[in-house]
N, C-alpha and C positions, 0 to 999 in steps of 0.2 A: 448522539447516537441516532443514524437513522436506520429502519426495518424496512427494509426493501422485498417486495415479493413481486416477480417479473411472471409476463407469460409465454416469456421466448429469452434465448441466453444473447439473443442476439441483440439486447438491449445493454447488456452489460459489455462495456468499451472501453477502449484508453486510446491515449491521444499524446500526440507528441506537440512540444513546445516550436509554434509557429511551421507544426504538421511538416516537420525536419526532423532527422535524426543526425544526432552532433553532439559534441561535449562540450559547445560552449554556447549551444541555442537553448533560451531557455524564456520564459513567460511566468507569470502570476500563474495559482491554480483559476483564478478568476478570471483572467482573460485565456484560458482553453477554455474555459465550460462558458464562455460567451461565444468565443468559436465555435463551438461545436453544439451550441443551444443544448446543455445537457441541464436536465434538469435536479442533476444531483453530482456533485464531483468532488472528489477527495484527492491529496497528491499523491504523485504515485513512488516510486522506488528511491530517484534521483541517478537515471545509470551514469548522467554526464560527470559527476562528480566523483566515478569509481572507474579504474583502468579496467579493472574485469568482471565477470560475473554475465551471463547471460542473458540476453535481451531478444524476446521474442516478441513482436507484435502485430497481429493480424496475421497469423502463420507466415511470418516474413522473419528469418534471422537475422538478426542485427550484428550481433555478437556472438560468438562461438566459445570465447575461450571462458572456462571457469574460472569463477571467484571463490572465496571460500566462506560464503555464505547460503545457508539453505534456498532453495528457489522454491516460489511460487507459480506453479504451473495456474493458470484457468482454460480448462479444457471446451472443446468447440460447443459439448453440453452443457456449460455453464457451474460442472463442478470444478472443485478446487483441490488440488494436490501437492502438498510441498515435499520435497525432494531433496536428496542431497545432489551437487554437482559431482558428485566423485561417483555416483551410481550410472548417472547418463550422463550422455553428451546432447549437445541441444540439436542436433539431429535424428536423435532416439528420442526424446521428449515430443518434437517436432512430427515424429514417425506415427506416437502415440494417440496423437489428437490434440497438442499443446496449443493453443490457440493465443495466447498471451503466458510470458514467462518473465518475471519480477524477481532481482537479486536483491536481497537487505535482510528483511528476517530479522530475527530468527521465527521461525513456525511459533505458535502460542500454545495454541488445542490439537490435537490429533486423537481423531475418534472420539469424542468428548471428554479428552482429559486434558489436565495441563500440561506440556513439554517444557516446560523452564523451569530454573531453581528459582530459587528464592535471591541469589546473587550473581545472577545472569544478569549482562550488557553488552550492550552492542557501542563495540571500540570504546575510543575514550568516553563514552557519553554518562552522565548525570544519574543517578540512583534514581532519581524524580526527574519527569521530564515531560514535557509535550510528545505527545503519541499520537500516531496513527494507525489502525487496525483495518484489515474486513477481515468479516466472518460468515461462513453459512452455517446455516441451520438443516437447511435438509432442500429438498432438491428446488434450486429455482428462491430461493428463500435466502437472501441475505442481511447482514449487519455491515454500515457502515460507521467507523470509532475514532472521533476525533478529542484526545485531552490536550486543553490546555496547559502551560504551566510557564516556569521562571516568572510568575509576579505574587504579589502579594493575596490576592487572588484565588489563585493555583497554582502549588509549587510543582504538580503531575505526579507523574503514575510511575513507578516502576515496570518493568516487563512481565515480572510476576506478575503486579497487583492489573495490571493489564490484561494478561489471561485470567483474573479469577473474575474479572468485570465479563469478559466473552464469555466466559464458564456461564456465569450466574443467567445469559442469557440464550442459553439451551444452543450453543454453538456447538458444530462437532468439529469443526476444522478453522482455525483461525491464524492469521501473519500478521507478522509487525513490519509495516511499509516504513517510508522514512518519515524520523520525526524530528523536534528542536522543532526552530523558528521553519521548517517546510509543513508542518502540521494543520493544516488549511481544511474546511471544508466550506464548500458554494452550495446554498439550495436558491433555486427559482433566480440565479444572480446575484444572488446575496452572499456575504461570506458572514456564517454562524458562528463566529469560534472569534478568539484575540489571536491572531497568532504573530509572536516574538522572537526573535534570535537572539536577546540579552536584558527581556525584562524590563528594557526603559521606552521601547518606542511599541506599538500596537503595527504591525504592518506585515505584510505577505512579502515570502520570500520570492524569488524568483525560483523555479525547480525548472526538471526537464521534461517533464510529465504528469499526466495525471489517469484516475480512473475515474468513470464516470456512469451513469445512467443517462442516458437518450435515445 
């Protein structure tokens, strides 16, 4: 977990894989956050690996058409709003001050409480699993949540047990970016986590993105 507390939102970023937008362009979280000297990066949504769902970034639309996954707005102030796609469209999001818009989810916290059950999953994926989170706390003040899991190790988090870990750390609004074997987190060039797609080899997926501090 890292606690990030910024003095401008304009530190907080994302970055596309070899700075394209495409569904089959894709890089380590580790070779973005060496592109872009970030000194903190976690992976981001994965939009290349989904036909739809919203993709905003640096108030540039990418994608328009909804998915049917909550979205993660990060507004030009650096707060955070998740959304359903069936309330806007990424033109009215965009309209609003959307500055960056992330499809995966589902939302964790809202308002500091939990929004998932207890047997909530995102698609076929794992009860226990390799997770990825951010969260804010309050203005300018975030969490960034990377679990391990599928090894001996770390078997991971559920979505629940995921939100109660955000909870526990005075978050009021928290998302579940994508996880499994894209669960990455980079400080100072480092990558701090094991991260796995099947529990027998240690290695970084390839994604399509990431979010970052720089």
């Amino acid at each position: 977990m890292a606690d990030v507390t910024l003095s401008s939102a304009e530190y907080l970023k994302t970055a596309f894989a070899q700075n394209s937008y495409g569904k089959n362009i894709t890089a380590s979280t580790s070779e973005m956050a060496e592109a872009h000297d970030a000194i903190l990066a976690i992976n981001g949504d994965y939009y290349g690996a989904q036909e739809r769902g919203y993709v905003i970034r640096n108030g540039v639309i990418y994608r328009d058409s909804a998915g049917a996954n909550e979205v993660l707005c990060i507004l030009t102030d650096g707060s955070l709003l998740v959304v359903s796609p069936e309330d806007y469209t990424a033109q009215e999001l965009l309209d609003m001050g959307t500055w960056q818009a992330f499809s995966f989810g589902p939302g964790l916290i809202e308002d500091g409480q939990i929004s998932v059950f207890t047997n909530d999953e995102v698609g076929k994926a794992k009860a226990s699993n390799p997770r990825t989170a951010i969260g804010m706390i309050d203005e300018l003040h975030y969490v960034f949540v990377v679990s391990d899991g599928r090894t001996e190790e770390s078997e991971g988090l559920s979505l629940y047990e995921l939100a109660e870990f955000m909870q526990s750390l005075g978050v009021q609004t928290a998302y579940n970016l994508d996880g499994g074997g894209s669960s990455t987190m980079v400080f100072m060039g480092e990558v701090i986590n094991n991260p796995t797609t099947n529990g027998n080899k240690i290695k970084e997926r390839s994604v399509s993105d990431i979010v970052y501090i720089g």
